[in-house]
Gaussian input, Z-matrix of N, CA and C with variables (Angstrom, degrees):
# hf/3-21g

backbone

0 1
 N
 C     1     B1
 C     2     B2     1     A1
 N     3     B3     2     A2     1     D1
 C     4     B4     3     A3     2     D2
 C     5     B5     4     A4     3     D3
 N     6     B6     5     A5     4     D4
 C     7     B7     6     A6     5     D5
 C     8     B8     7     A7     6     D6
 N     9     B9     8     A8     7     D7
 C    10    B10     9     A9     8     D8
 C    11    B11    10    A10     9     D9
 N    12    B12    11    A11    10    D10
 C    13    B13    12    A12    11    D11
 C    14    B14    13    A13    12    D12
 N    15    B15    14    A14    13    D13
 C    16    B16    15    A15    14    D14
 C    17    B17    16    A16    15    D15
 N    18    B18    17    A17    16    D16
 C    19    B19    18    A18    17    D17
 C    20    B20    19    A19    18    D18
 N    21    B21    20    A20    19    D19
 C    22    B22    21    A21    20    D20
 C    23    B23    22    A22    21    D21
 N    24    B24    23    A23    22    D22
 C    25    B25    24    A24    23    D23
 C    26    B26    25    A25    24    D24
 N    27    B27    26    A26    25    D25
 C    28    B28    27    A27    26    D26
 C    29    B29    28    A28    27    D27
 N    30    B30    29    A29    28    D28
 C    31    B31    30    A30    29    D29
 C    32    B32    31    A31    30    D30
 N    33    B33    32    A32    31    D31
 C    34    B34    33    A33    32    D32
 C    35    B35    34    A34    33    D33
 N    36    B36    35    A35    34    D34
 C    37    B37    36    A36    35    D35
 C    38    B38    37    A37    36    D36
 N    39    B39    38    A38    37    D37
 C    40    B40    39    A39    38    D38
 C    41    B41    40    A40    39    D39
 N    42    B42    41    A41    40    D40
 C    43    B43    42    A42    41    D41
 C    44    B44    43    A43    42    D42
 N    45    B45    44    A44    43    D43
 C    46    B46    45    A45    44    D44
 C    47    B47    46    A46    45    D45
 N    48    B48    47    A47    46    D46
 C    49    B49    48    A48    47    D47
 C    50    B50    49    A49    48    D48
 N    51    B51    50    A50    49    D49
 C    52    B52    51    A51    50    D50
 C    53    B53    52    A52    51    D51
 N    54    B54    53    A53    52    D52
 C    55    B55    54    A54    53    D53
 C    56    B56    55    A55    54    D54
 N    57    B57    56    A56    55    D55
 C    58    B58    57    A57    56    D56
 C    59    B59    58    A58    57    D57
 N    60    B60    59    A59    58    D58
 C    61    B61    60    A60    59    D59
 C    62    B62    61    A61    60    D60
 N    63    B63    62    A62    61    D61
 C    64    B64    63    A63    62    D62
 C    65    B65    64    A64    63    D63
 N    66    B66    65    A65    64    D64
 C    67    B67    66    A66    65    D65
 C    68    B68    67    A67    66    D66
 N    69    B69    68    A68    67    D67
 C    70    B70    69    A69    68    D68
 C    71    B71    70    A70    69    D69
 N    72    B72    71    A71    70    D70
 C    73    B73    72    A72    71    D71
 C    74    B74    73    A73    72    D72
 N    75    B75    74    A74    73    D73
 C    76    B76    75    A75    74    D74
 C    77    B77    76    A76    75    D75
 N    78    B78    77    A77    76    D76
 C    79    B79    78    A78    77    D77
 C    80    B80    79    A79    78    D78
 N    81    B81    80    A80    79    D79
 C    82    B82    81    A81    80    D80
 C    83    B83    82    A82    81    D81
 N    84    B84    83    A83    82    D82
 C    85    B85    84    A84    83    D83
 C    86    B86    85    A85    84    D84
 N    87    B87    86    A86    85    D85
 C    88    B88    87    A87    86    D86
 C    89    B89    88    A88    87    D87
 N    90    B90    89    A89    88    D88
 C    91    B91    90    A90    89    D89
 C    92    B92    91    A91    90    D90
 N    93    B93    92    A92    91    D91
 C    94    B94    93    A93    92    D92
 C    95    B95    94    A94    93    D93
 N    96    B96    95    A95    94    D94
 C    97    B97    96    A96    95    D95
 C    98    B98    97    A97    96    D96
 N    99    B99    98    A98    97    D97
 C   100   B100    99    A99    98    D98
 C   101   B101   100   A100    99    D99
 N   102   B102   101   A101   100   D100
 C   103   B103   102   A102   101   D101
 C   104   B104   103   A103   102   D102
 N   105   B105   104   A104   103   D103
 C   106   B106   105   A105   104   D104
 C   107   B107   106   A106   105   D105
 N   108   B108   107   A107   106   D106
 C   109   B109   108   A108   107   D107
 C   110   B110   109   A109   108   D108
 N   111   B111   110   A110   109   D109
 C   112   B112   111   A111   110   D110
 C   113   B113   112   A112   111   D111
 N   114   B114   113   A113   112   D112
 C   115   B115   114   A114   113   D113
 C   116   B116   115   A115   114   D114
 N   117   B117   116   A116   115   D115
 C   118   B118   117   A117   116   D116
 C   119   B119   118   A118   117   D117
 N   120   B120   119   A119   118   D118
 C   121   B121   120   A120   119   D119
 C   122   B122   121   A121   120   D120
 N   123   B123   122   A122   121   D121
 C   124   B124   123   A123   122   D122
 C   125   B125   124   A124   123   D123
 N   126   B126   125   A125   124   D124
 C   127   B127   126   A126   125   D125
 C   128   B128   127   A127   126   D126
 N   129   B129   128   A128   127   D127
 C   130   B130   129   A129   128   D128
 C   131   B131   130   A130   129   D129
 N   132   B132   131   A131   130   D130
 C   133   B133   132   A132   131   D131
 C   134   B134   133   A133   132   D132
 N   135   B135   134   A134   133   D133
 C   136   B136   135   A135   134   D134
 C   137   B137   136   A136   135   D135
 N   138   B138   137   A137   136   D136
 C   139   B139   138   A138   137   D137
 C   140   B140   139   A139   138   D138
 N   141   B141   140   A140   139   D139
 C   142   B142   141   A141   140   D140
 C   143   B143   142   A142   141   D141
 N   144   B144   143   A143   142   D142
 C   145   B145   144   A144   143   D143
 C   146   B146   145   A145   144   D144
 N   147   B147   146   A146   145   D145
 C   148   B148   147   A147   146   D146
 C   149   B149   148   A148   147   D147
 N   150   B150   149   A149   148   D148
 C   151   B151   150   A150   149   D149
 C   152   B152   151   A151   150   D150
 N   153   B153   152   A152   151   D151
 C   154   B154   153   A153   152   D152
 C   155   B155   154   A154   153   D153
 N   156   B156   155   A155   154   D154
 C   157   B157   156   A156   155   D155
 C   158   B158   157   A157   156   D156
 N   159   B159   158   A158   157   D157
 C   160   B160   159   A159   158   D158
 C   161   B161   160   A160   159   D159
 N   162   B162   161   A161   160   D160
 C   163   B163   162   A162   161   D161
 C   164   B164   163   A163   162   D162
 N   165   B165   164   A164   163   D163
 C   166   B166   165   A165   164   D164
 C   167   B167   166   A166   165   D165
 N   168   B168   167   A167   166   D166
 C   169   B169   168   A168   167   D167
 C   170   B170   169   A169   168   D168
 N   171   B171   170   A170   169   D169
 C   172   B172   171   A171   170   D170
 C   173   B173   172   A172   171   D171
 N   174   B174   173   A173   172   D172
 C   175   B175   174   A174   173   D173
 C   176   B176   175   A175   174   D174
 N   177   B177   176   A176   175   D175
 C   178   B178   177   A177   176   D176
 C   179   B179   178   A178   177   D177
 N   180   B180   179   A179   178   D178
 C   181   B181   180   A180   179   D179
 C   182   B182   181   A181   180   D180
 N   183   B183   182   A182   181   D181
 C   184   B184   183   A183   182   D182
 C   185   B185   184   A184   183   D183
 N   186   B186   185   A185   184   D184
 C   187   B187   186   A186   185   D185
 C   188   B188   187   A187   186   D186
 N   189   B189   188   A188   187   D187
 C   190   B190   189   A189   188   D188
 C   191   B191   190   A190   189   D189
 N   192   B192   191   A191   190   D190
 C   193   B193   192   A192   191   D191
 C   194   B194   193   A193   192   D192
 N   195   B195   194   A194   193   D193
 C   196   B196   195   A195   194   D194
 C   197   B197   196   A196   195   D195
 N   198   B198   197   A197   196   D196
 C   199   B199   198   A198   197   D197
 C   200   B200   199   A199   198   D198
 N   201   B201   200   A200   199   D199
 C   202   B202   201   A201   200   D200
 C   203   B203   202   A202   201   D201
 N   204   B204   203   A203   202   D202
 C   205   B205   204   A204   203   D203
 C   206   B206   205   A205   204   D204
 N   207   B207   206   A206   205   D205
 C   208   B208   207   A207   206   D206
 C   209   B209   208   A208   207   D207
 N   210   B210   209   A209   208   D208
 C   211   B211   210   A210   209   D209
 C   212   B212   211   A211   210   D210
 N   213   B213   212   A212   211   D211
 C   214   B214   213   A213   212   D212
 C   215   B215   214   A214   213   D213
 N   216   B216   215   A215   214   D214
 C   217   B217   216   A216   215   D215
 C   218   B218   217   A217   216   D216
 N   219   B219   218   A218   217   D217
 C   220   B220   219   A219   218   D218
 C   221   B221   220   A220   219   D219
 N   222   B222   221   A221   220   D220
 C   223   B223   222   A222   221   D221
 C   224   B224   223   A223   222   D222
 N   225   B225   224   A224   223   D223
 C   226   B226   225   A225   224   D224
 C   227   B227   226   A226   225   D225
 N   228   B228   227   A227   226   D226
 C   229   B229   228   A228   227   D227
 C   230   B230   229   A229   228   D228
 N   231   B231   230   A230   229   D229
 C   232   B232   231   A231   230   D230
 C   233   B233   232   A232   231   D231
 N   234   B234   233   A233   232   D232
 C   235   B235   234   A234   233   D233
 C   236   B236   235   A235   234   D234
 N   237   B237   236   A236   235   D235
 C   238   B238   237   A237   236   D236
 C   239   B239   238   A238   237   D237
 N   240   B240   239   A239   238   D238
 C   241   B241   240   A240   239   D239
 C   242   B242   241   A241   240   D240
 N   243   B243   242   A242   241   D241
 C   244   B244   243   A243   242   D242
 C   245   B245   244   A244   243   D243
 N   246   B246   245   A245   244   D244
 C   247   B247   246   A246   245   D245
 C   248   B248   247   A247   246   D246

   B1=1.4513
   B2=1.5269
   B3=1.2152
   B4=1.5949
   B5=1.3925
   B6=1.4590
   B7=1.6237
   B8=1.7055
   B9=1.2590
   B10=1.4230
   B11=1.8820
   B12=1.4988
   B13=1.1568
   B14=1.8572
   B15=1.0829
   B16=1.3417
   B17=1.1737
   B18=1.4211
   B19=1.4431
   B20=1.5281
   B21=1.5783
   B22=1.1887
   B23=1.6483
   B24=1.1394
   B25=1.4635
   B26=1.8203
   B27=1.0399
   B28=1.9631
   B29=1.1575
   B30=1.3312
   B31=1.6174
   B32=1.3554
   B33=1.2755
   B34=1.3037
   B35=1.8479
   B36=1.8109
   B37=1.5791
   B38=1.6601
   B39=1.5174
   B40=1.4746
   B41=1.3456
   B42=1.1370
   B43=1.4406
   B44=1.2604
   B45=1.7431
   B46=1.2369
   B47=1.4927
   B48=1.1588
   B49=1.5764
   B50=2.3319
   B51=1.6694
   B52=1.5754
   B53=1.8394
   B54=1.4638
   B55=1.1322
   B56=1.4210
   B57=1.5620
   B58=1.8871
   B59=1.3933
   B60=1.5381
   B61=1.7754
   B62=1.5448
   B63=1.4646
   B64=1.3824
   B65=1.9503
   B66=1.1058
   B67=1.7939
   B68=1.4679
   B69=1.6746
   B70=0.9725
   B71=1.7914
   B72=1.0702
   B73=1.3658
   B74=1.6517
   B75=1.4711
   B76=1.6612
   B77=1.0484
   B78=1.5341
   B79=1.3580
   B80=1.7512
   B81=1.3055
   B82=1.6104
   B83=1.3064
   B84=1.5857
   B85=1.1720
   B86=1.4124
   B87=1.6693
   B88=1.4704
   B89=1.7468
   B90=1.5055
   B91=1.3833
   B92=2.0105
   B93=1.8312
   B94=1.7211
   B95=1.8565
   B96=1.6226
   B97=1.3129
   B98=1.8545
   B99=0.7523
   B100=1.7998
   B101=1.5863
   B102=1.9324
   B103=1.3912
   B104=1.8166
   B105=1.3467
   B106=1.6130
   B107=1.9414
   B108=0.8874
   B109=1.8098
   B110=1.4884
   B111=1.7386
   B112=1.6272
   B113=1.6462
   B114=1.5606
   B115=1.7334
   B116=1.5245
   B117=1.4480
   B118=1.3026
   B119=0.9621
   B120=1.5509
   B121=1.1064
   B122=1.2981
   B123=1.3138
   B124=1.7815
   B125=1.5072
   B126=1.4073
   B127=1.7468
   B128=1.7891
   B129=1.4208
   B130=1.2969
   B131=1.7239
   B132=1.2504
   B133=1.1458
   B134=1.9107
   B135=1.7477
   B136=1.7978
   B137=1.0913
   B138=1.3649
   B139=1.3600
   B140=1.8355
   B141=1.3547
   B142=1.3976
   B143=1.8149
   B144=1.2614
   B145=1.5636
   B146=1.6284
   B147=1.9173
   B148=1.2618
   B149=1.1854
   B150=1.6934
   B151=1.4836
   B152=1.3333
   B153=1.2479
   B154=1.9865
   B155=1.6954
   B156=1.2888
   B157=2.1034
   B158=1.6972
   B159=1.5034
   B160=1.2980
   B161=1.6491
   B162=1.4523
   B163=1.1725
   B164=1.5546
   B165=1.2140
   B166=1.3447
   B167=1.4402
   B168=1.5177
   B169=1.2923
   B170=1.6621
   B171=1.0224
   B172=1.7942
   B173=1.2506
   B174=1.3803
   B175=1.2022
   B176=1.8104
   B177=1.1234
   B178=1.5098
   B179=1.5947
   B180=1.6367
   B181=1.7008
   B182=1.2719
   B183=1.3087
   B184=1.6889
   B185=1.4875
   B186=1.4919
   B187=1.3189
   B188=1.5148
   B189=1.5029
   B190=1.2036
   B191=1.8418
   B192=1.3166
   B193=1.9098
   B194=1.3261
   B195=1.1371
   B196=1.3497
   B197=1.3705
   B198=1.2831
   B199=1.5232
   B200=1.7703
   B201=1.6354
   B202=1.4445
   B203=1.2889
   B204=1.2491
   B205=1.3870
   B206=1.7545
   B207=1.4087
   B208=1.7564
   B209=1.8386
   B210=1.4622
   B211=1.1793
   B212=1.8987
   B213=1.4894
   B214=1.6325
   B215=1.6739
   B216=1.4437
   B217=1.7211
   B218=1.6372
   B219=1.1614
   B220=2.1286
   B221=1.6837
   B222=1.0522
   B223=1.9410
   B224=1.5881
   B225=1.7599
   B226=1.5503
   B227=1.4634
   B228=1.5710
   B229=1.7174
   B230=1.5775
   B231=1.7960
   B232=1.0352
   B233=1.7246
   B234=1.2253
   B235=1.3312
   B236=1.5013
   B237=1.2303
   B238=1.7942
   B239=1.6547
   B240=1.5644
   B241=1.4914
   B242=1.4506
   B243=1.6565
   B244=0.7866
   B245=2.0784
   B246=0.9715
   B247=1.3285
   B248=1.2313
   A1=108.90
   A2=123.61
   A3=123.31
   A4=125.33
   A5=104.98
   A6=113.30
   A7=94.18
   A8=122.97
   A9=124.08
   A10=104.98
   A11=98.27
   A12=110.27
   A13=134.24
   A14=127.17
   A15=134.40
   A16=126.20
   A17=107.79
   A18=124.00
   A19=120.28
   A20=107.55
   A21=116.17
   A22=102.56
   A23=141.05
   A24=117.42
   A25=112.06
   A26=109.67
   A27=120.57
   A28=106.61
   A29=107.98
   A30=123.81
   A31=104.76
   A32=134.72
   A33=139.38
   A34=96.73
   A35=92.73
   A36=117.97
   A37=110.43
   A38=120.70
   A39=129.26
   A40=118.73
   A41=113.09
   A42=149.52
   A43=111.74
   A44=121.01
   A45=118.53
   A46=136.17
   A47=123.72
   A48=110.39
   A49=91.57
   A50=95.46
   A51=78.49
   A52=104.27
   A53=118.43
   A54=99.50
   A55=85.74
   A56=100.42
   A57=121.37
   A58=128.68
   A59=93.61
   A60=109.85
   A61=88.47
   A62=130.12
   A63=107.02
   A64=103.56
   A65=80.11
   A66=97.88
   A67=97.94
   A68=130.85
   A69=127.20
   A70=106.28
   A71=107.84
   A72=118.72
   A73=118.87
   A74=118.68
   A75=130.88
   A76=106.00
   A77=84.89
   A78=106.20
   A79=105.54
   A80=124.38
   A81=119.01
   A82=106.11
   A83=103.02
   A84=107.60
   A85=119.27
   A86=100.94
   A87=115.03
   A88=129.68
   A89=91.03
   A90=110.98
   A91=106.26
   A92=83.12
   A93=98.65
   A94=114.56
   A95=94.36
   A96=137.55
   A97=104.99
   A98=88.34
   A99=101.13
   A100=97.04
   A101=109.74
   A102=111.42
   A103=88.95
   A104=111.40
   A105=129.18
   A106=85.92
   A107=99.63
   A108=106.59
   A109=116.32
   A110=103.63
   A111=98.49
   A112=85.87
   A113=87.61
   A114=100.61
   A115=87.79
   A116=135.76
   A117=139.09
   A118=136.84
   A119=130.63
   A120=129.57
   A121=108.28
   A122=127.07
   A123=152.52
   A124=94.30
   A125=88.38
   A126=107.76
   A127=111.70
   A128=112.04
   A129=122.19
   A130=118.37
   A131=117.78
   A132=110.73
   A133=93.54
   A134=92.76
   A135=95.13
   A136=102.29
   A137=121.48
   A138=153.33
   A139=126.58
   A140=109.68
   A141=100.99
   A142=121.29
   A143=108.31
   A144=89.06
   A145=89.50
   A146=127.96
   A147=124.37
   A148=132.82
   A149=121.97
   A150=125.59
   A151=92.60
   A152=135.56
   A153=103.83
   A154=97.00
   A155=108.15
   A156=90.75
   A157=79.12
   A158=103.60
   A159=121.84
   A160=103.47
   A161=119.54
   A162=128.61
   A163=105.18
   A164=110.05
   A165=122.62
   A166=133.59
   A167=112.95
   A168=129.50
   A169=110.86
   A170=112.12
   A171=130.13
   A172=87.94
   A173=139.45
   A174=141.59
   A175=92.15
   A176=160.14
   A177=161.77
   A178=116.43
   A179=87.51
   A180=96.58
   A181=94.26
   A182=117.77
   A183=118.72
   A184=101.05
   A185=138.27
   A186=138.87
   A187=122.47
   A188=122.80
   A189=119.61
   A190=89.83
   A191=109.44
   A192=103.99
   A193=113.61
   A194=125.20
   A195=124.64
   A196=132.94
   A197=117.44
   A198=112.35
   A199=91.17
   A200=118.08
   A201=106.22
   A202=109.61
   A203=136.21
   A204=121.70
   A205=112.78
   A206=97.49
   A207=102.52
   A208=103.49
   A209=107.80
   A210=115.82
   A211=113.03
   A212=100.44
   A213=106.94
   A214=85.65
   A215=90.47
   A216=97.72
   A217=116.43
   A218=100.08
   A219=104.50
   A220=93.52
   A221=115.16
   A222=124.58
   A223=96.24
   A224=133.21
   A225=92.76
   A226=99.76
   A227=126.16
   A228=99.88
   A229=138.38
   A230=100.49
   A231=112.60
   A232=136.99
   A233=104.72
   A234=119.19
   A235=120.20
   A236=88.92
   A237=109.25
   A238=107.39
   A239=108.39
   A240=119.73
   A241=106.63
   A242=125.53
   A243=144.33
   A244=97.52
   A245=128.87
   A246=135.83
   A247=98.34
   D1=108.13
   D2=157.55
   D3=-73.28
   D4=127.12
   D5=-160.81
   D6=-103.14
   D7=99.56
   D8=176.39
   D9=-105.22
   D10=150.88
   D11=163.27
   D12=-34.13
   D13=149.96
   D14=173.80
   D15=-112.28
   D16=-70.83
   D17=155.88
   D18=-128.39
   D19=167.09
   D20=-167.88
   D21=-112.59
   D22=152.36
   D23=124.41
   D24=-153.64
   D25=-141.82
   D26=-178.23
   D27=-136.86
   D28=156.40
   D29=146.05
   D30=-121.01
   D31=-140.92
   D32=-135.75
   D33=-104.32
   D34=-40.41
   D35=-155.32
   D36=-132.28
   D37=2.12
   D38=164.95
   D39=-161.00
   D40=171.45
   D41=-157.74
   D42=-116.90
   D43=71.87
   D44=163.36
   D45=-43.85
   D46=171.40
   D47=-178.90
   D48=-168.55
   D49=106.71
   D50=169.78
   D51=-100.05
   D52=148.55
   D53=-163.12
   D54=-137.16
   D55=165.60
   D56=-158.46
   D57=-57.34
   D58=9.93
   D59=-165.68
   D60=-120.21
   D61=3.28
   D62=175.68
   D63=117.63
   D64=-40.14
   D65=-146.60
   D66=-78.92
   D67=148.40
   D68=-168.75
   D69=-143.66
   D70=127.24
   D71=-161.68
   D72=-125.78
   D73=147.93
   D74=-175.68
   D75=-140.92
   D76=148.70
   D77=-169.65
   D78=-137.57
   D79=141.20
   D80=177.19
   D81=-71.72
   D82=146.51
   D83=-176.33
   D84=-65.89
   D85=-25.13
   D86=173.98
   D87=-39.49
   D88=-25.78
   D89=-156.37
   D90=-63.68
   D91=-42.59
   D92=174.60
   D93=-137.86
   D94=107.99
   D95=171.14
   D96=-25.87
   D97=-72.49
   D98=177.08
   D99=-30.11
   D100=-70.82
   D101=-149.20
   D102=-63.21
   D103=-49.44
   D104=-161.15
   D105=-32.19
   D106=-58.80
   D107=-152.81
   D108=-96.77
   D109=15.01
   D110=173.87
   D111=-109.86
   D112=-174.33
   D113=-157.12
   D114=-104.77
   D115=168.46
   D116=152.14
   D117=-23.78
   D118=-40.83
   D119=179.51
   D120=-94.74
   D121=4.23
   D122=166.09
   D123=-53.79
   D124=-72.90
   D125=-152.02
   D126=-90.08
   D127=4.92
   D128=154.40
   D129=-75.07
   D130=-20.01
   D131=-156.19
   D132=-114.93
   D133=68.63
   D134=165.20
   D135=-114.21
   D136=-174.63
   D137=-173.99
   D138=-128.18
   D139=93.58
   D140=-176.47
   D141=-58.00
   D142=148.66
   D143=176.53
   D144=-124.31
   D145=-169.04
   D146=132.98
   D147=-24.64
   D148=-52.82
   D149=-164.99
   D150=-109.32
   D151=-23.45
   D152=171.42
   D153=174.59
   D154=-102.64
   D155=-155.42
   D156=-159.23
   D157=160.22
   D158=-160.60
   D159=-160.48
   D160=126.66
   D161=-178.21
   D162=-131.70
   D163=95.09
   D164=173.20
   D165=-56.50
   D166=-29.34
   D167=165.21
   D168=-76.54
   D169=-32.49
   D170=178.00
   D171=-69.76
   D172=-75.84
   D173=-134.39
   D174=79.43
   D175=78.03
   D176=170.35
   D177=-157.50
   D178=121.03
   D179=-176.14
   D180=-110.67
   D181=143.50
   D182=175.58
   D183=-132.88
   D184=104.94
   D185=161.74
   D186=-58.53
   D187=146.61
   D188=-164.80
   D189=-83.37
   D190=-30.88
   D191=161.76
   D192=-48.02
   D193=-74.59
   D194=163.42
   D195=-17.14
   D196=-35.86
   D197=-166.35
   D198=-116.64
   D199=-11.60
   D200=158.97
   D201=-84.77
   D202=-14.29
   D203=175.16
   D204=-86.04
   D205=-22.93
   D206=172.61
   D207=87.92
   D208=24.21
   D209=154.49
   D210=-73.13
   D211=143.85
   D212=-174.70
   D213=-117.32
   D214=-164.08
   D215=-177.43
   D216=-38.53
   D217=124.16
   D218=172.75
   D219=-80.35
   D220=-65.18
   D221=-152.70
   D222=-32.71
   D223=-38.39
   D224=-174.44
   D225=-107.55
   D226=3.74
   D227=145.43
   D228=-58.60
   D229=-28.49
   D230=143.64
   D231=-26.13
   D232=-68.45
   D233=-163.81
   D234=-84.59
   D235=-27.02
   D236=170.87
   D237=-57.44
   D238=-55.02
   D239=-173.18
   D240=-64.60
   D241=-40.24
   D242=-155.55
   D243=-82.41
   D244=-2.68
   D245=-158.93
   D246=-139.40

C-alpha cells in the first residue's frame, strides 16, 4: 500500500502533511531551509505527487518516507560528505 500525501499546509513554525491513511503528520520548518526562508505564497505553490510534494520554484522534494522516518533536508548531508 502506498501512503501518499493529501493535503499540505503551515503554521508559523511547521509543515503539516494529512496523508491517505488518515494520519497527519509535522515537521519543523527548520528541518528544510528553502521552505524555512520562502514567504507564503513561495510555499503555496507545491505539487502533490504519489510519494510526497514537490516545489519547483524551491527546487524541494519532500517524501512522505522521509517525513515518516523524520528525515529533514538530505542535499547538505549530501554535500558535506560530498566535500
Amino acid at each position: 500500500m502506498t501512503i501518499s500525501p493529501e493535503k499540505v499546509w503551515f503554521d508559523e513554525d511547521n509543515l503539516w502533511v494529512m496523508l491517505s491513511d488518515a494520519r497527519t503528520i509535522g515537521a519543523p520548518l527548520a528541518w528544510f531551509p528553502s521552505l524555512l526562508h520562502a514567504g507564503p505564497v513561495s510555499r503555496q505553490g507545491f505539487e502533490l505527487s504519489v510519494h510526497g510534494i514537490h516545489w519547483d520554484a524551491l527546487d524541494e522534494d519532500i517524501s512522505v518516507m522521509g517525513l515518516l522516518a523524520g528525515f529533514g533536508d538530505q542535499t547538505r548531508r549530501n554535500r558535506k560528505r560530498a566535500a
